[in-house]
C-alpha positions in Angstrom: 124.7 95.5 87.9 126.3 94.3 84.7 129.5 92.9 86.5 126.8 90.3 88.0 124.9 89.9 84.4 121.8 91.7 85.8 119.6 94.4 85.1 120.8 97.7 87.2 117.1 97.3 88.7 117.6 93.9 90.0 118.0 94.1 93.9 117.2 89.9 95.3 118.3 86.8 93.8 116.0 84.0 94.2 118.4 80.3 93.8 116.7 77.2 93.5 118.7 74.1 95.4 118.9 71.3 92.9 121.1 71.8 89.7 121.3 75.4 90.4 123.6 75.1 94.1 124.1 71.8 94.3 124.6 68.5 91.8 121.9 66.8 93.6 119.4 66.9 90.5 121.2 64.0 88.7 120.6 62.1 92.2 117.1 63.0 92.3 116.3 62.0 88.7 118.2 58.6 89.1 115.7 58.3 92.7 112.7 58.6 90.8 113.8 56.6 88.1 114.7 53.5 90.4 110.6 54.4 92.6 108.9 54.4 89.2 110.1 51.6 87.4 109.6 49.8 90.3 106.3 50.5 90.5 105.7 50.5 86.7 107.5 46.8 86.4 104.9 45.3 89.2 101.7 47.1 87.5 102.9 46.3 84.0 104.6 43.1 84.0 108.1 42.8 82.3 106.0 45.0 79.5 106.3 48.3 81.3 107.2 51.2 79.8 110.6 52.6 81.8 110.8 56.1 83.1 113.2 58.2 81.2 115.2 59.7 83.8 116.0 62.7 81.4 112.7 63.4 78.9 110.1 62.5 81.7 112.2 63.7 84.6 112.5 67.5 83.0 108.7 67.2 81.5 106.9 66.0 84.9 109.0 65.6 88.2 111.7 68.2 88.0 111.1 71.4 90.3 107.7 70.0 91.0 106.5 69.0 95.4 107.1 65.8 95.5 103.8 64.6 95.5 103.1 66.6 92.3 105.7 65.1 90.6 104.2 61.5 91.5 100.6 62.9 90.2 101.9 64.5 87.3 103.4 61.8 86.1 101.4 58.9 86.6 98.8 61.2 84.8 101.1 61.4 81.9 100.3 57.2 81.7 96.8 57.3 82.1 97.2 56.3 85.7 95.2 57.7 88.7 96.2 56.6 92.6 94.8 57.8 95.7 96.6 60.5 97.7 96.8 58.2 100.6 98.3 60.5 104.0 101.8 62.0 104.1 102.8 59.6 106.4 101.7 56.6 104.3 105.1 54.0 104.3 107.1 54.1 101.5 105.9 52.3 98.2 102.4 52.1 99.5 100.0 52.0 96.3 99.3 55.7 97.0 100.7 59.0 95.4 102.4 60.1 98.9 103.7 56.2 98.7 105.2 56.2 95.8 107.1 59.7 96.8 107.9 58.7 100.2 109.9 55.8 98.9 111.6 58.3 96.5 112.2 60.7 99.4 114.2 57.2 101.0 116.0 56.5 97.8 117.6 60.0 97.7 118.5 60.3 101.1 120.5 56.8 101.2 122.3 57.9 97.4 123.0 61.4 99.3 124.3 59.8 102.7 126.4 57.3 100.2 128.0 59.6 97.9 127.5 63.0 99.7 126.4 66.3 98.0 128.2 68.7 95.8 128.2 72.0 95.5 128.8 73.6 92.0 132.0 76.2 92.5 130.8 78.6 89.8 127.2 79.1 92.1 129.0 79.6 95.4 131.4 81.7 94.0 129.0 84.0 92.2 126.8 83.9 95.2 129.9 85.5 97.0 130.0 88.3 94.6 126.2 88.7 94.7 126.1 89.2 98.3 129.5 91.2 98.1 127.2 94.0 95.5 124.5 94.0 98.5 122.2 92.1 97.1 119.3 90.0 99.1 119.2 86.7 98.4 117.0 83.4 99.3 116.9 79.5 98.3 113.5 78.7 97.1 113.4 74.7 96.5 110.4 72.0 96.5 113.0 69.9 98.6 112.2 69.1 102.4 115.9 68.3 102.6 116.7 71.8 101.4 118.5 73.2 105.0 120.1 69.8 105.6 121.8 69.7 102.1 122.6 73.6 102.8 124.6 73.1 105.9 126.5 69.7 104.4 128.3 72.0 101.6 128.4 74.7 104.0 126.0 77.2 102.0 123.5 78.2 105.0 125.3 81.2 105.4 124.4 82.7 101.6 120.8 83.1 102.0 118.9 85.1 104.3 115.7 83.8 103.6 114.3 80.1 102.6 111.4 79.0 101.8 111.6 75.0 100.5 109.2 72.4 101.1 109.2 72.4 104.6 108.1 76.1 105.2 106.0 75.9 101.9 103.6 73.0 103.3 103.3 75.2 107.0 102.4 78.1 104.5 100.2 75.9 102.2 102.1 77.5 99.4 101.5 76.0 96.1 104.6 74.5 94.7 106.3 75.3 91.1 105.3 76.1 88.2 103.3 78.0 90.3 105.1 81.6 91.6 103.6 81.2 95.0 107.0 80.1 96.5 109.4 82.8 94.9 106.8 85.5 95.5 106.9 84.7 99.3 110.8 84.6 99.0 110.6 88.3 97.3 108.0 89.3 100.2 110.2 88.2 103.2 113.1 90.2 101.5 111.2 93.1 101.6 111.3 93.3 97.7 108.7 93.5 94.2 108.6 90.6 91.9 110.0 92.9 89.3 112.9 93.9 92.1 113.9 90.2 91.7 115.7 87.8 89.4 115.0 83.9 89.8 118.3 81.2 88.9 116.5 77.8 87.5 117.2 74.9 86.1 113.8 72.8 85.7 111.1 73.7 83.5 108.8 74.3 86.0 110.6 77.0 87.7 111.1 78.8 84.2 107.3 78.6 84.2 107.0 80.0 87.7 109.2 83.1 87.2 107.0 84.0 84.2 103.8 83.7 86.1 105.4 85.5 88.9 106.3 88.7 86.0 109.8 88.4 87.9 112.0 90.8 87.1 114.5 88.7 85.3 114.4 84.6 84.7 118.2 82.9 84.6 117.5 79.3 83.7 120.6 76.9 84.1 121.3 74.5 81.6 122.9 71.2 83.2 121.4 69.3 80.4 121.3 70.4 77.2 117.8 72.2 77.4 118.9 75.4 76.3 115.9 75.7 73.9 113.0 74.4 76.4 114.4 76.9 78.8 113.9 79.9 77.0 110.6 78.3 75.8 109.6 78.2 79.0 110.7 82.2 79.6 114.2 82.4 80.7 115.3 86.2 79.8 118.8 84.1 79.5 120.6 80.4 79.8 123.8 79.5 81.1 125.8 76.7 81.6 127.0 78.2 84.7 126.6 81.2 87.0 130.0 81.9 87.0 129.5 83.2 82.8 127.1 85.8 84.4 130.6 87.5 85.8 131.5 89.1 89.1 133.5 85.4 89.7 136.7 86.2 89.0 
């Protein structure tokens, strides 16, 4: 499999959705940006200590369920909210608050300025599928099919498992493995079978716990280092370097 950049025993690829397929992770960081300083600016006062849409974005929130992300970073602060319900209205004082209002900030950024795909994923998903290959979309998102059919990338996955079929499953989110090993299971295929594409820390950290059989991480950002810290077997800037594009 070396005109896809793979090991010959790699058989699925697992894609995560947000800075891997689409440019949608820049939207979401900017989202929880604009929910936490909002809520940091009312607790604090004018003192408040911004979120940093890059440092804390990649270090708490990125990859993560939503309402992990909310936890893990107001923990980062030294601040602990209820969980409140799921359905709790957005900005309530509660974690699923707080991420409901981000889940409403993305969405009207994304019905705004649309989504985009990155060209160098779709086409090396073309020549992944084109070698045979299985593949699935495994993201935290509950938006993850919607954003799928507005680039027109359904079609390139034959199993997905985001944050819709991950609550019906109870599945624990990333950097837990629990999400890409159901991916691997519904294709019919071993951990070791599979190679995982991420861009967050988090999902580094999950394809390591899951012992996958190869870990591409995807550097939008200039974390080159952090992903192979964090157990990427290799970082690109794009898929399309990994060959079988052309």
């Amino acid at each position: 499999m070396t005109q896809l950049g793979l090991p010959d025993d790699i058989h699925a690829c697992l894609f995560d959705l947000d800075g891997v397929v689409t440019k949608t992770a820049v939207v979401h960081a900017a989202a929880w940006k604009e929910m936490f300083d909002a809520y940091l600016r009312e607790r604090d006062g004018e003192d408040y200590r911004p979120f940093d849409a890059a440092a804390d974005y990649d270090e708490y929130v990125d990859g993560r369920p939503r309402a992990d992300g909310v936890r893990t970073f107001l923990a980062s602060r030294g601040i602990d909210l209820p969980d409140g319900e799921p359905d709790d209205p957005p900005g309530a004082q509660t974690v699923h608050g707080l991420g409901n209002r981000k889940n409403e900030l993305v969405l009207q950024k994304i019905r705004t300025d649309g989504v985009e795909a990155y060209e160098g994923t779709l086409r090396y998903l073309e020549a992944v599928r084109a070698h045979g290959l299985s593949t699935a979309i495994v993201s935290s998102s509950a938006n993850c099919r919607d954003v799928l059919r507005s680039i027109g990338a359904e079609h390139f996955f034959d199993v997905r498992i985001d944050g819709v079929v991950a609550a019906e499953r109870k599945l624990p989110g990333k950097p837990n493995p629990d999400t890409f090993l159901a991916a691997a299971e519904d294709l019919g295929v071993q951990p070791s079978e599979a190679a995982v594409f991420e861009d967050a820390l988090a999902g580094m950290d999950a394809g390591r716990a899951g012992r996958f059989g190869y870990v591409v991480g995807v550097d939008r950002v200039g974390q080159t280092d952090a992903l192979y810290a964090h157990g990427a077997d290799i970082v690109v800037k794009d898929l399309a370097e990994l060959g079988g594009t052309e």
